[in-house]
Backbone as ProteinMPNN parsed JSONL, in Angstrom:
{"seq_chain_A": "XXXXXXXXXXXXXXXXXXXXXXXXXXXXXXXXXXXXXXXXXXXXXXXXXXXXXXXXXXXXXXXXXXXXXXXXXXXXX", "coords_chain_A": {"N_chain_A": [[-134.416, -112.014, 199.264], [-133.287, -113.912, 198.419], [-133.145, -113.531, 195.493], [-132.357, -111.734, 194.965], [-129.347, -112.755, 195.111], [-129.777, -114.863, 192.803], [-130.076, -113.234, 191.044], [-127.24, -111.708, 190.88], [-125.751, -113.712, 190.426], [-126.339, -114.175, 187.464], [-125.743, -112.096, 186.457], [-122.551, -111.729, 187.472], [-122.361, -113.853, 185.629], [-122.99, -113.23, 182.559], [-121.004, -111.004, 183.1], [-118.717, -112.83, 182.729], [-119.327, -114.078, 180.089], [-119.383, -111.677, 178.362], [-116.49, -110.781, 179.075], [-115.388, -113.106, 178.108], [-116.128, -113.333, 175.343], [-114.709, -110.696, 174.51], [-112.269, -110.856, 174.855], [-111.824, -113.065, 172.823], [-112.466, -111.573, 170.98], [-110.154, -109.655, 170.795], [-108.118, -111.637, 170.18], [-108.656, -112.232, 167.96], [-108.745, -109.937, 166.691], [-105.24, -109.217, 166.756], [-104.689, -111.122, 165.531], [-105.587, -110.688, 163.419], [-104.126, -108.308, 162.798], [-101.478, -109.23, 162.251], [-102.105, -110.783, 159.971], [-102.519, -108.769, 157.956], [-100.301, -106.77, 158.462], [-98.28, -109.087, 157.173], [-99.429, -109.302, 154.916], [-98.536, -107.186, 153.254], [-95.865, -106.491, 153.751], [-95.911, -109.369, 151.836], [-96.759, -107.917, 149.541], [-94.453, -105.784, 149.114], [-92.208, -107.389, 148.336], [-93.215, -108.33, 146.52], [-93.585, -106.573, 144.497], [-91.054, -106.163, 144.539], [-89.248, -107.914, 143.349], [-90.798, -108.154, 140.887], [-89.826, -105.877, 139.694], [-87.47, -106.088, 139.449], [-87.371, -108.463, 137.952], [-88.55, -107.2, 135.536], [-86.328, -105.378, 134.664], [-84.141, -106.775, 134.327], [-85.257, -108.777, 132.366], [-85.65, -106.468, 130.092], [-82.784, -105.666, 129.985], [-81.987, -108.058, 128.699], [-83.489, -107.934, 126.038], [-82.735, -105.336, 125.157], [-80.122, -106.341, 124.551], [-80.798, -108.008, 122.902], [-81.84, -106.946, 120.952], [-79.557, -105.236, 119.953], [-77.591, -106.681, 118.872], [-78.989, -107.833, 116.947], [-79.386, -105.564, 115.204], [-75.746, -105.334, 114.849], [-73.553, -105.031, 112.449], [-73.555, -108.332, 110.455], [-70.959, -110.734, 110.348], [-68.746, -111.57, 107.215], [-67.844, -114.57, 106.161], [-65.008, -114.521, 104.696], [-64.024, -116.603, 101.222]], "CA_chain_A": [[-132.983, -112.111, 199.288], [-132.67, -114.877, 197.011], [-133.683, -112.726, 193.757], [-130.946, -110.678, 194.774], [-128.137, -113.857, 194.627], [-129.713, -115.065, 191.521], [-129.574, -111.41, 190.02], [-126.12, -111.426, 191.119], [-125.38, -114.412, 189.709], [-126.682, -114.094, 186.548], [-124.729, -111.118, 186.508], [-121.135, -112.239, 186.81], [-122.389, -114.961, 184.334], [-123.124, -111.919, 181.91], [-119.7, -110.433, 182.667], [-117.84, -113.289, 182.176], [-119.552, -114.305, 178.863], [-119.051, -110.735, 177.839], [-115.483, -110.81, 179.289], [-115.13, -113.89, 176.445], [-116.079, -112.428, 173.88], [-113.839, -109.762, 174.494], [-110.689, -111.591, 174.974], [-111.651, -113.935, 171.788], [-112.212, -110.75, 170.066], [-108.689, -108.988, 171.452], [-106.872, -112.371, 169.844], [-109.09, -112.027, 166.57], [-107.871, -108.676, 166.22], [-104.17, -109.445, 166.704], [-104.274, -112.157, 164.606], [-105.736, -110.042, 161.672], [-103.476, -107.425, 162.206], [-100.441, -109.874, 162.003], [-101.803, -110.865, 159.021], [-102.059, -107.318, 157.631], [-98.36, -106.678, 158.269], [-97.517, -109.74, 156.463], [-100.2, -109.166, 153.423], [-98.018, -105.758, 153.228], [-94.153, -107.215, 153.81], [-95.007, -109.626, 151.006], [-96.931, -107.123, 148.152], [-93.819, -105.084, 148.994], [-91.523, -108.524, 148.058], [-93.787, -108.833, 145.334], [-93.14, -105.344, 143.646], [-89.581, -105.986, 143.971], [-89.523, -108.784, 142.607], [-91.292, -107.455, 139.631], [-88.986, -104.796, 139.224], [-85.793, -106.944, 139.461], [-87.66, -109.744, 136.645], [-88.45, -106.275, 134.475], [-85.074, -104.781, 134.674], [-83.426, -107.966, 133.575], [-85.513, -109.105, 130.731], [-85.37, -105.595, 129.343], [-81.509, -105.709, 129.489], [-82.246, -108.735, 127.752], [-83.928, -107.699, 125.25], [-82.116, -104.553, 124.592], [-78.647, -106.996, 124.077], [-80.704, -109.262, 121.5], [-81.625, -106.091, 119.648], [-78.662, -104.777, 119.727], [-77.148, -107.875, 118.657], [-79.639, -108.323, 115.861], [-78.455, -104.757, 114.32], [-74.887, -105.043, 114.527], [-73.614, -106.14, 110.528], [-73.169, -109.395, 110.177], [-70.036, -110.666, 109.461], [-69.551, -113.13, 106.234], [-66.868, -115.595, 105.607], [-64.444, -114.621, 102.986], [-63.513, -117.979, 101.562]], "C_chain_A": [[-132.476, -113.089, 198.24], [-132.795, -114.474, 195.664], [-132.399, -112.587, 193.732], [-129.484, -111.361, 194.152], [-128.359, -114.138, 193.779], [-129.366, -114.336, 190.436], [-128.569, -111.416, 190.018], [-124.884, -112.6, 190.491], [-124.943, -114.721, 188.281], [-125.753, -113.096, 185.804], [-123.192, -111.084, 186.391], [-121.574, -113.74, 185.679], [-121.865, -113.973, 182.827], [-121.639, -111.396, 181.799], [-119.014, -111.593, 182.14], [-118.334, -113.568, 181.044], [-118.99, -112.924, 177.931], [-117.381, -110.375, 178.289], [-114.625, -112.148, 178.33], [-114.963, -113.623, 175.825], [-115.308, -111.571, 173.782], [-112.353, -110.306, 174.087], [-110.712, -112.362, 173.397], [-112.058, -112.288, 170.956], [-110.986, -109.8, 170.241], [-107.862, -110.154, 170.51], [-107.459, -112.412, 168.379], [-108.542, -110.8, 165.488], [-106.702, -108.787, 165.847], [-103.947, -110.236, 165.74], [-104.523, -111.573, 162.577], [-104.56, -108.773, 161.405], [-101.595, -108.164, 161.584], [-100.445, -109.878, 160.508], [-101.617, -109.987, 157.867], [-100.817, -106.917, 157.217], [-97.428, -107.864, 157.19], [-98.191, -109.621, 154.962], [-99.039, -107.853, 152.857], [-96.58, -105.805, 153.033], [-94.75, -108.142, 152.153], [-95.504, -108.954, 149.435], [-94.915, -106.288, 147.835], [-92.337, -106.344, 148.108], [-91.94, -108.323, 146.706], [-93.117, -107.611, 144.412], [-91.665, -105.501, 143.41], [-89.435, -106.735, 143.201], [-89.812, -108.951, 141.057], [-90.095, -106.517, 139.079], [-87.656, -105.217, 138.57], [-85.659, -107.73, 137.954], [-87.756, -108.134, 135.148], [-87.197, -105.83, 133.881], [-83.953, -106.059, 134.156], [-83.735, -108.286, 132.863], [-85.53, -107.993, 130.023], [-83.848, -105.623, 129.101], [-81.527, -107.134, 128.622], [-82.481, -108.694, 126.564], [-83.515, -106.949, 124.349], [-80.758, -105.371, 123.907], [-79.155, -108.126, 122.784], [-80.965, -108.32, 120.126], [-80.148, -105.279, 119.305], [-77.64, -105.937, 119.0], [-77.459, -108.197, 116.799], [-79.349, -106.687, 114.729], [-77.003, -104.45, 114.25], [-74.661, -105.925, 112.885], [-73.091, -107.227, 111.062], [-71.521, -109.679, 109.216], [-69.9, -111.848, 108.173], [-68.059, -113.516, 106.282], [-66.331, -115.521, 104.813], [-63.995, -116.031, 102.734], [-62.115, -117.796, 99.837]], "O_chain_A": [[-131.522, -113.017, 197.465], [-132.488, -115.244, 194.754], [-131.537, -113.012, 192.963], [-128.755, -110.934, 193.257], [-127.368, -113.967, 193.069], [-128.729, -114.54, 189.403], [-128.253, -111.045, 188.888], [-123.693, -112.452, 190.219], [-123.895, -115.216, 187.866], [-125.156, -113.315, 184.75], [-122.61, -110.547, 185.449], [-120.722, -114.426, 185.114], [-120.781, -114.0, 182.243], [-121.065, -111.324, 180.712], [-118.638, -111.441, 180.978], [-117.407, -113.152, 180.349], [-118.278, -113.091, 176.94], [-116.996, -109.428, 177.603], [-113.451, -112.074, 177.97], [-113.843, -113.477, 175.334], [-114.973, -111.494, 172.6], [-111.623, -110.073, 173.124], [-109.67, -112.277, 172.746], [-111.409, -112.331, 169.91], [-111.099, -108.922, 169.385], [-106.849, -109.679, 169.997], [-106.61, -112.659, 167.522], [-108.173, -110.705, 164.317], [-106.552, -108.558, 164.647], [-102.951, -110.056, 165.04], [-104.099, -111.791, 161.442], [-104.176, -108.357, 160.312], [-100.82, -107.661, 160.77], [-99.572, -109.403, 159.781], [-100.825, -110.225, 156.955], [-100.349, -106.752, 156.09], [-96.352, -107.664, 156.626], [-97.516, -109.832, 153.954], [-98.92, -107.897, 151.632], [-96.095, -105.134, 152.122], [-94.145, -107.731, 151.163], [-94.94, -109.259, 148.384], [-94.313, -106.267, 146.762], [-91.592, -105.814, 147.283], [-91.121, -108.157, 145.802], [-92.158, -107.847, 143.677], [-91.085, -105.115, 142.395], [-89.47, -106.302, 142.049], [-89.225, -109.668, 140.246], [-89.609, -106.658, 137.957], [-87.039, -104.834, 137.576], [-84.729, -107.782, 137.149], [-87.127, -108.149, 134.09], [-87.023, -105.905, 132.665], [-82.922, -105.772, 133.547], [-82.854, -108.412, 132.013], [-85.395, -108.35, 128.852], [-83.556, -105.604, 127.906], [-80.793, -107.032, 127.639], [-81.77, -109.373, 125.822], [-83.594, -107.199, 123.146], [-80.389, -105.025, 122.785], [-78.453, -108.797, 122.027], [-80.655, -108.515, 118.951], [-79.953, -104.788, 118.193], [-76.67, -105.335, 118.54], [-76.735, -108.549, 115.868], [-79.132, -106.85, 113.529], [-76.731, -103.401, 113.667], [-75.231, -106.889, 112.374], [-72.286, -107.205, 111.994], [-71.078, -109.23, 108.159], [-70.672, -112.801, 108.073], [-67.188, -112.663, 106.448], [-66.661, -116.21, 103.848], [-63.615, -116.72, 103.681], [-61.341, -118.715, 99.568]]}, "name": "protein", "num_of_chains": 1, "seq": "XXXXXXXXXXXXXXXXXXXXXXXXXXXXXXXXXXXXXXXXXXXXXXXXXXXXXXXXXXXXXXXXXXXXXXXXXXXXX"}
């Protein structure tokens, strides 16, 4: 009879260790997928971002060439 209680023992030991691990792998998970969602929110930041800095130094660029072929005017004196 006493095998049996030690067996039985041993046993919810077993679950709960394996009922650990579970739970610390349930908040491991969550925590990676959080960070997932945010790796993802800020590429998507990032691209804009990009887009916004492109789209402005090209109008930039276009207004210094455009700039740099209109004639010059000269100074009659």
């Amino acid at each position: 009879m006493k095998g049996s209680t030690a067996t039985k023992q041993q046993l919810r030991e077993h679950i709960a260790e394996a009922a650990s691990a579970l739970s610390e792998a349930k908040a491991e998970l969550a925590v990676t997928r959080k960070r997932q969602e945010l790796l993802i929110k800020m590429a998507e930041r990032k691209e804009a971002a990009v887009a916004r800095f492109v789209e402005d130094w090209t109008r930039k660029e276009m207004a210094k060439i455009e700039q740099a072929l209109k004639p010059k005017t000269r100074n009659r004196r």
